[in-house]
Backbone bond lengths (Angstrom), bond angles and torsions (degrees), N, CA, C in turn:
res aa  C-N    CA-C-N  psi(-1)  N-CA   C-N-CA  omega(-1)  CA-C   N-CA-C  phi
1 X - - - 1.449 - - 1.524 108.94 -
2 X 1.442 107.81 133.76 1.818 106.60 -165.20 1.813 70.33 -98.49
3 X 1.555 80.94 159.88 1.732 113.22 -169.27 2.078 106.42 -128.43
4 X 1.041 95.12 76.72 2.142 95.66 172.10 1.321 105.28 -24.90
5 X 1.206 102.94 104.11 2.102 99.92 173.25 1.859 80.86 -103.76
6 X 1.080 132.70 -37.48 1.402 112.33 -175.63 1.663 95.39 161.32
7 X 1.481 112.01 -155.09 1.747 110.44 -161.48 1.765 86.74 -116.37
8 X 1.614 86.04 160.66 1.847 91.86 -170.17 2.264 81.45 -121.08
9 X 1.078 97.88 133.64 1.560 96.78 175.11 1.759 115.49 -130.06
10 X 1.424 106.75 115.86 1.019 121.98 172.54 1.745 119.95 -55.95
11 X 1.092 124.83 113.48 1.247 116.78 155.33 1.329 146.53 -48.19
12 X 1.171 166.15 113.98 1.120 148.44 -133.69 1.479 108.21 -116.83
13 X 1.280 118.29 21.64 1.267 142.06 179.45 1.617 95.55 -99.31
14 X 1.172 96.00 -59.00 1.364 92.53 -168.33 1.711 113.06 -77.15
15 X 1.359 108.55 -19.91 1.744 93.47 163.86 1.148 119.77 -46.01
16 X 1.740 108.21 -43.45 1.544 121.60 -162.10 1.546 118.13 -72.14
17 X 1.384 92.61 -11.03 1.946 104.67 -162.64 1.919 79.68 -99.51
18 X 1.137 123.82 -56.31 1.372 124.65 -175.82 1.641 99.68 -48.98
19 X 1.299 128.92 -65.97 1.755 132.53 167.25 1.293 115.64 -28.64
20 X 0.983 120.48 -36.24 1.476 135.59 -160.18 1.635 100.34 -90.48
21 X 1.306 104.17 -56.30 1.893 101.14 -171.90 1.721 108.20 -61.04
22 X 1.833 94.36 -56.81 1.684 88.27 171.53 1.202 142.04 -59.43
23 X 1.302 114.03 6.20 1.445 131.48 -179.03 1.804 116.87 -122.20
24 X 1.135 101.18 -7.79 1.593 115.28 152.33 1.290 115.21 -70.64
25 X 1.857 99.63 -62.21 1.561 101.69 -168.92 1.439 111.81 -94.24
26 X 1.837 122.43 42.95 1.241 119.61 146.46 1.582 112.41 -82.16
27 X 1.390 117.16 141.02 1.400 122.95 142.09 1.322 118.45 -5.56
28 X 1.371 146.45 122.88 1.288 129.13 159.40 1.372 143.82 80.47
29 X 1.577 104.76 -4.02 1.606 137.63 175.44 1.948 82.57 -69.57
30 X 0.920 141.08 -163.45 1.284 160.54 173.17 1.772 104.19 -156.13
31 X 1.486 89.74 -75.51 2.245 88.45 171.11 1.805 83.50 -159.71
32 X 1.420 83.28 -174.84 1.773 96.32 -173.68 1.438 94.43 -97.46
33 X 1.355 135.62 126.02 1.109 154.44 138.96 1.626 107.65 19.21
34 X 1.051 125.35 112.55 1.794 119.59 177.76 2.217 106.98 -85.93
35 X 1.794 101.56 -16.28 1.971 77.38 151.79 0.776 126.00 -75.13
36 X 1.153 125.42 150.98 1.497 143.61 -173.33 1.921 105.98 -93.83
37 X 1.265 111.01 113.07 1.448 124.84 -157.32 1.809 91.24 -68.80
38 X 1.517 94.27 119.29 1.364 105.86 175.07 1.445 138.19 -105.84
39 X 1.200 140.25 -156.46 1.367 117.16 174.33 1.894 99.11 122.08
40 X 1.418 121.63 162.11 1.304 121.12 177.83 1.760 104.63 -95.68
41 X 1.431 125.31 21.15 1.249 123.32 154.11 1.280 106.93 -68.33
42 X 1.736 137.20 -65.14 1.040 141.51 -162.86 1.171 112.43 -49.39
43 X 1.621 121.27 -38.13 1.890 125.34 168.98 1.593 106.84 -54.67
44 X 1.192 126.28 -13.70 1.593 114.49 -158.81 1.033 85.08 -107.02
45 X 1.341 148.68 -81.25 1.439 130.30 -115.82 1.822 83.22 -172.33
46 X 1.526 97.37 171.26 2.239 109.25 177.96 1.297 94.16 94.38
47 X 1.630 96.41 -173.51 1.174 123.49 164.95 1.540 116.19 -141.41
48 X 1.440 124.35 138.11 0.941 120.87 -154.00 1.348 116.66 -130.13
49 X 1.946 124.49 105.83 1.495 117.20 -160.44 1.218 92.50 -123.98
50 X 1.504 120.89 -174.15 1.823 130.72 -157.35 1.901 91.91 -59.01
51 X 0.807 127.88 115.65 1.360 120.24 147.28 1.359 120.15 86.18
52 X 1.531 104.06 18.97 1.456 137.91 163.09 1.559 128.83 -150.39
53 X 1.206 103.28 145.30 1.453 116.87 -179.65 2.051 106.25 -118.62
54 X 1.356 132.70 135.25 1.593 116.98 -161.82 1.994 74.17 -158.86
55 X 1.715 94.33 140.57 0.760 121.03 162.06 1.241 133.37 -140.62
56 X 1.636 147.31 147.17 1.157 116.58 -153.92 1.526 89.22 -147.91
57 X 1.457 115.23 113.21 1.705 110.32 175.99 1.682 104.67 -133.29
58 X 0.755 95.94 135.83 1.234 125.54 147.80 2.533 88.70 81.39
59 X 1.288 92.94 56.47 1.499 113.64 -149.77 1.341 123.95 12.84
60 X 1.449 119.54 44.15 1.794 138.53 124.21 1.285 129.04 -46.89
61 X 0.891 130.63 149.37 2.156 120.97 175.12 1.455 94.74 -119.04
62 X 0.970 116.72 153.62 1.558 130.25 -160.92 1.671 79.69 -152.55
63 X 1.568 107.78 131.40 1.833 115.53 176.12 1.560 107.05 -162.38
64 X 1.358 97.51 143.84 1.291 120.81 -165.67 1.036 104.86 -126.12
65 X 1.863 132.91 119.50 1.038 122.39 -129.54 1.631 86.80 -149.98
66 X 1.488 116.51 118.31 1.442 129.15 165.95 1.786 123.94 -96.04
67 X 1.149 94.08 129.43 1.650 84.62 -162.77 1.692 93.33 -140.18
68 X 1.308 98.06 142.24 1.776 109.84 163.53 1.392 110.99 -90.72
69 X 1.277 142.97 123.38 1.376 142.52 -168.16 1.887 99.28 -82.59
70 X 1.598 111.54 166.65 1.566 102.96 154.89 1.516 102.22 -94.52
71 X 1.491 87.79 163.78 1.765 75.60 163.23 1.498 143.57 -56.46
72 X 0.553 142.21 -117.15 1.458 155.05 160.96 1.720 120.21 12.30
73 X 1.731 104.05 2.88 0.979 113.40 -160.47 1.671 113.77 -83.60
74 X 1.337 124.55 168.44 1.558 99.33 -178.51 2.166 105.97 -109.70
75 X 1.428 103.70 102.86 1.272 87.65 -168.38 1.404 150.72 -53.22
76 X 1.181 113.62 -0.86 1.430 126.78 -160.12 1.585 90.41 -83.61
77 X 1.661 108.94 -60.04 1.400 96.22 177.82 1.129 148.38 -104.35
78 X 1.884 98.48 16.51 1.386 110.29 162.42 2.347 101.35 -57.72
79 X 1.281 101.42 -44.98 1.800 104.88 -163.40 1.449 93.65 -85.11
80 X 1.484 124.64 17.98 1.436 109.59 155.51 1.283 110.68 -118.89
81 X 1.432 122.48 -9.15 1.409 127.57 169.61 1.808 102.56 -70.84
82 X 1.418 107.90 -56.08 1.612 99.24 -177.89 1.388 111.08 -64.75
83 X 1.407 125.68 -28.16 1.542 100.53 -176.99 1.898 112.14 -77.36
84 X 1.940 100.01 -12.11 1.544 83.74 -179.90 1.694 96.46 -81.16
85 X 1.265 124.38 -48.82 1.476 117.18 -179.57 1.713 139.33 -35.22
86 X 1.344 84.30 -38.26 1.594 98.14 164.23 1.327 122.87 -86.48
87 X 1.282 130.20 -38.97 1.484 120.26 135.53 0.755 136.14 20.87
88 X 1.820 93.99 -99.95 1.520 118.43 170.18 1.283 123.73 -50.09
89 X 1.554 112.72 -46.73 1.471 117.78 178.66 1.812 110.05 -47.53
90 X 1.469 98.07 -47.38 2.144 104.85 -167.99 1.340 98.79 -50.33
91 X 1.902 101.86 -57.80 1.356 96.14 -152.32 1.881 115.54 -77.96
92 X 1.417 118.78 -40.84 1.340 116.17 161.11 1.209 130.19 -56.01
93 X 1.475 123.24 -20.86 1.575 111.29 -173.90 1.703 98.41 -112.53
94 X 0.994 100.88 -16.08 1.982 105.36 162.29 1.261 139.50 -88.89
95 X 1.626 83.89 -50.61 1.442 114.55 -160.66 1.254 131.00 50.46
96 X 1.517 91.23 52.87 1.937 91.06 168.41 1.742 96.24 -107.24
97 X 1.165 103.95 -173.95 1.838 103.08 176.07 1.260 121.94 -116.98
98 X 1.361 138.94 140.01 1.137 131.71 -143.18 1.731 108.92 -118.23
99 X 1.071 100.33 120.91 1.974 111.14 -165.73 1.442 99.36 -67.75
100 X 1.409 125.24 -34.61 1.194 116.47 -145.53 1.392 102.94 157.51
101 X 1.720 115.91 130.12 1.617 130.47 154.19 1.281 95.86 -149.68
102 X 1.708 80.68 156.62 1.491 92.19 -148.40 2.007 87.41 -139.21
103 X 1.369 98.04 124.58 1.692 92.68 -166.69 1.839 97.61 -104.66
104 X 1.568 101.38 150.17 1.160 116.15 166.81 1.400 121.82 -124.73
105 X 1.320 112.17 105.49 1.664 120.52 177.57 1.322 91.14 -62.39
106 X 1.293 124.50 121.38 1.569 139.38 160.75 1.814 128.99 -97.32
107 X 1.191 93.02 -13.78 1.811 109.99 -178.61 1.359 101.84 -178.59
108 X 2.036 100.03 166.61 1.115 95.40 170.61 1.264 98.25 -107.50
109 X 1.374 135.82 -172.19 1.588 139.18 164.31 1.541 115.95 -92.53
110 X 1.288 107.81 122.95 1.647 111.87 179.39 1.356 102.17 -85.13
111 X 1.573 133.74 101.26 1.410 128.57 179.57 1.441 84.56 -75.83
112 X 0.708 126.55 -58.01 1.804 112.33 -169.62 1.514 124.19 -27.31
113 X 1.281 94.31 -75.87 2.123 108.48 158.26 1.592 103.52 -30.44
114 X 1.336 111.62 -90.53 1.678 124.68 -176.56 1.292 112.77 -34.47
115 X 1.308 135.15 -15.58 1.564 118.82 -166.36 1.342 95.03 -109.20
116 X 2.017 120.04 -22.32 1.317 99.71 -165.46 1.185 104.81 -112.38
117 X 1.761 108.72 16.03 2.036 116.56 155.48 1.252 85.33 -92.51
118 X 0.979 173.29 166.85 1.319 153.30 -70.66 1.208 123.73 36.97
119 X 1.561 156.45 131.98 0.976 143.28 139.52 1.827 121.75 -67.74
């Protein structure tokens, strides 16, 4: 018999910080996109951090997901690997359930450029 000790509340900071790690430490992410995902959704309702958009109704997560690819990568299932990875991450390390993310390859990464701005 479950016993109400009271409500447990997720932060939505911390979805975004949880979104954020598992989508670093995929394969083939490069970084998350530095535009800021726009549109007159973001005026209504979510929360909105570098290279994500997360919404959470009806305690579902709904995420919109900006990503710089590496090169060489094959895209279809790099943005089906992150939507299963992040997934997994919401629903096992939260356990809320996840409505829907929805990834946007936004660039690819020029390692060439990047290594020789380098210091």
């Amino acid at each position: 018999m479950e016993e109400n000790l009271g409500t447990v509340t997720v932060s939505p900071e911390v979805l975004m910080s949880l979104v954020r790690l598992t989508t670093l430490a995929t394969p083939g992410v490069a970084f998350l996109s530095a535009s800021r995902p726009g549109g007159v959704r973001r005026l209504l309702s979510g929360k909105v951090g570098e290279g994500m958009r997360l919404e959470v109704e009806d305690n579902a997560v709904a995420i919109d997901l900006y990503v710089v690819a590496e090169r060489d990568v094959q895209m279809l299932a790099l943005g089906q690997t992150l939507q299963r990875e992040v997934s997994r991450a919401i629903q096992d390390v939260v356990g809320m359930p996840v409505k829907e993310i929805n990834i946007h390859i936004e660039d690819v990464a020029d390692r060439v450029r990047s290594q020789a701005e380098q210091p």
